[in-house]
C-alpha positions, 0 to 999 in steps of 0.5 A: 616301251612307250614314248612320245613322238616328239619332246616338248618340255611343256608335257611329261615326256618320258618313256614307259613299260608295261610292268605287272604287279599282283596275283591276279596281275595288274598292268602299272605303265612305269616311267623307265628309270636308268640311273636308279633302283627305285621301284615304286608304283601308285596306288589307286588310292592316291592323292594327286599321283600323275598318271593313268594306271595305279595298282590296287593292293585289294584285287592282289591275292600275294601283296605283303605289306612290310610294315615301314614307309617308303625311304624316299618319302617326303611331306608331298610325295609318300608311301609305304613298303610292299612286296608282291610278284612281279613281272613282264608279261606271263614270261618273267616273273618273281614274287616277292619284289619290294616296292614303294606304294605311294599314296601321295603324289602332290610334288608337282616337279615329279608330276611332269617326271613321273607317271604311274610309278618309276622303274629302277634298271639300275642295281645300287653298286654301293650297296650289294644287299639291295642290289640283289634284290632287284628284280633284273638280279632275282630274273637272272639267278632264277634263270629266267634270263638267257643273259644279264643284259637289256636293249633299249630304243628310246626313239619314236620309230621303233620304241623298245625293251629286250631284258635277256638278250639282245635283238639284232635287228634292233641296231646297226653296225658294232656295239661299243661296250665301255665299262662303268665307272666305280661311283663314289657315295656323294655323286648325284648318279651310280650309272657313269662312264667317261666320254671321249667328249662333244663335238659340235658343228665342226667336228672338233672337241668343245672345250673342257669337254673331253674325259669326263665322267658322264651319265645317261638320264632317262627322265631328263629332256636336256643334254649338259655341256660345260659352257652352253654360252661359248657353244652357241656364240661360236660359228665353228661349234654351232654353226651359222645360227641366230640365237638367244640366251636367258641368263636367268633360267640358263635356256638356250634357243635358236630364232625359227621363224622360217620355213626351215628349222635351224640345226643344234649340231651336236655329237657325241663322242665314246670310245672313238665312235661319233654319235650325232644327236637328232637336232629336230624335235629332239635337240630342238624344240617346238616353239614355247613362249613360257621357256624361250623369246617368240619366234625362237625354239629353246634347244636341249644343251645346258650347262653342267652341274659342278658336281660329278658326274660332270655330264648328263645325257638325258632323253635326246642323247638316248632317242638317236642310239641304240643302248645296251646295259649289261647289269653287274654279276659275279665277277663282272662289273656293269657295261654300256653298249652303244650301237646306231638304231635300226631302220631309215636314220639320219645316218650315213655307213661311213658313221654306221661302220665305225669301231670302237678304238678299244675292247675291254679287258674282261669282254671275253668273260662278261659280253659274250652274250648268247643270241636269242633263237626265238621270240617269246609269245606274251600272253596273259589275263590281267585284273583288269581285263577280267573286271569285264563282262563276258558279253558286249553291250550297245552304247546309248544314244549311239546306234552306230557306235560298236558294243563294248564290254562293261566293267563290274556290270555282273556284281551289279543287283538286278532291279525289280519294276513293280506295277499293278500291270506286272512285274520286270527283273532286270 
């Protein structure tokens, strides 16, 4: 997985995959999605579409097209349904995946939320047709998974996916697993469970923050509260901060014009264990002047939607744990696991050593997980890779440059010089 050394608002920062799509495979970097099943990738052929891979429906051998178009189309944003094999490395792979292929991507919002396409983890609850077409579902019945489960680190320093097991040496300290809640047709997001609450500064609850239905969001930069201005105005939850607030766009930001940086405090509390959220590049900005006054950095909570789910927990909640998602089977509903990433963190072993106050009912039959004995080795030729030349050639006007392989150069026509001295093929 791929993610960006720091948030910035300002560029698209989100985390991507290398996923294969195609006969012979082609590697499309999706923007990793938690809270959708969408799968949907560009095509080459598109128009304004963000991003630096795109797939090409001529160079796949297996494409089907399906005949209907993409049933998230819009004017700005469309496309047509396809099915193709699909997969992660020469490991896992299934064919005959639908997705949407856009040919259109002049939205200028998804623009900075999307790049090459979108990669939906998470099955559709309410609609169990769908859901078994997924690909993590059609990987598991197939079994091509030793379990129904995927790890995830969002963080900078060891960025990563396992889809199968989980890698002990990806975290620290237990995995809390809490159940996901049963959503309700009209809510925004499928993938919610209910926090103990946020705490600031002070380690106390802010208030109307406890119990309540929450969602993780990984194409999001924000993390929502229920009342950002009575956070920020209170020394107890905010700490001894200067800030400002812009009733217009409802951005917080604290002044950081110093040599050091203020701290956003915030934390995270489920199942009776506190997860501090990283306040540096993370919670807080870089200095923007479009977003926030000068000499003032804008920070990440916002206020919450008044529709359910009540909290969004986007991309600075996700950057400071460890996430496990055990996806829903047969007899066992879906679950969250939250543990302390791995490595030097900002994190003391009175916070790493915390349990979790309850284990849920059904652990036993859904979160006995088989641990992994091995890693398996990834290798495969991509169309891409196969487009280059066999041979490496040098670079004009760079001597000193080391030579490259060229792409198609075989398909090119030799052409003939001729002179009345003699006559050169190239």
């Amino acid at each position: 997985m791929n993610v960006p050394q720091n948030i910035s608002d300002l560029v698209f920062d989100g985390p991507t995959v290398p996923t294969l799509f195609g006969a012979p495979p082609q590697v499309i970097n999706l923007t990793l999605d938690l809270n959708t099943a969408k799968l949907v990738v560009y095509s080459s052929d598109c128009v304004l579409c963000a991003g630096n891979t795109s797939f090409d429906v001529s160079m796949s051998s297996t494409v089907k097209p399906l005949n209907y178009s993409w049933p998230y189309s819009t004017l700005a944003y469309n496309g047509n349904m396809y099915s193709d094999t699909m997969g992660f490395g020469d490991v896992l792979q299934v064919p005959d995946i639908p997705f949407g292929l856009i040919e259109t991507g002049g939205d200028r919002d998804l623009a900075y939320l999307l790049y090459n396409g979108r990669l939906g983890l998470f099955p559709d609850p309410l609609n169990a047709t769908a859901a078994s077409q997924h690909f993590l579902l059609q990987m598991y019945q197939s079994g091509q998974l030793l379990n129904p489960v995927v790890g995830l680190r969002f963080d900078p320093m060891n960025p990563k996916i396992t889809i199968g097991a989980l890698d002990p040496n990806d975290y620290q300290g237990q995995i809390n697993w809490v159940p996901l809640t049963t959503p309700n047709s009209t809510w925004t997001f499928k993938n919610t469970f209910v926090i103990d609450g946020l705490k600031g500064y002070n380690g106390s609850f802010l208030p109307e923050s406890e119990n309540l239905p929450t969602t993780l969001d990984s194409l999001w930069t924000g993390i929502s509260m229920p009342n950002v201005d009575t956070y920020v105005k209170s020394k107890g939850f905010a700490g001894n901060v200067h800030y400002s607030l812009n009733s217009k766009s409802g951005v917080a930001s604290y002044v950081c014009n110093s040599t050091v940086p203020p701290y956003v405090a915030l934390t995270a509390t489920i199942n009776g264990v506190d997860y501090p959220m990283d306040s540096l590049n993370n919670l807080l900005r870089p200095m923007a002047s479009n977003i926030a006054p000068a000499g003032c950095c804008p920070i990440a909570p916002m206020n919450r939607s008044a529709s359910l789910p009540n909290l969004n927990f986007g991309l600075p909640f996700l950057r400071s744990v460890y996430l496990a998602y055990r996806f829903p089977t047969a007899g066992c509903p879906g679950f969250y696991g939250f543990a302390f990433p791995s490595g030097p963190v900002n994190r003391t072993t009175a916070q790493i050593s915390q349990t979790p106050t309850s284990t849920p009912t059904n652990s036993a039959q859904c979160l006995a997980l088989i641990p992994p004995t091995s890693t398996p080795t990834m290798s495969v030729m991509t169309a891409q890779q196969m487009l280059l030349s066999t041979t490496k050639y040098k670079v004009y006007g760079g001597p000193q440059d080391m030579s490259v392989p060229l792409m198609g150069f075989e398909n090119f026509p030799a052409i003939v010089w001729n002179s009345s001295l003699r006559n050169v093929m190239l």
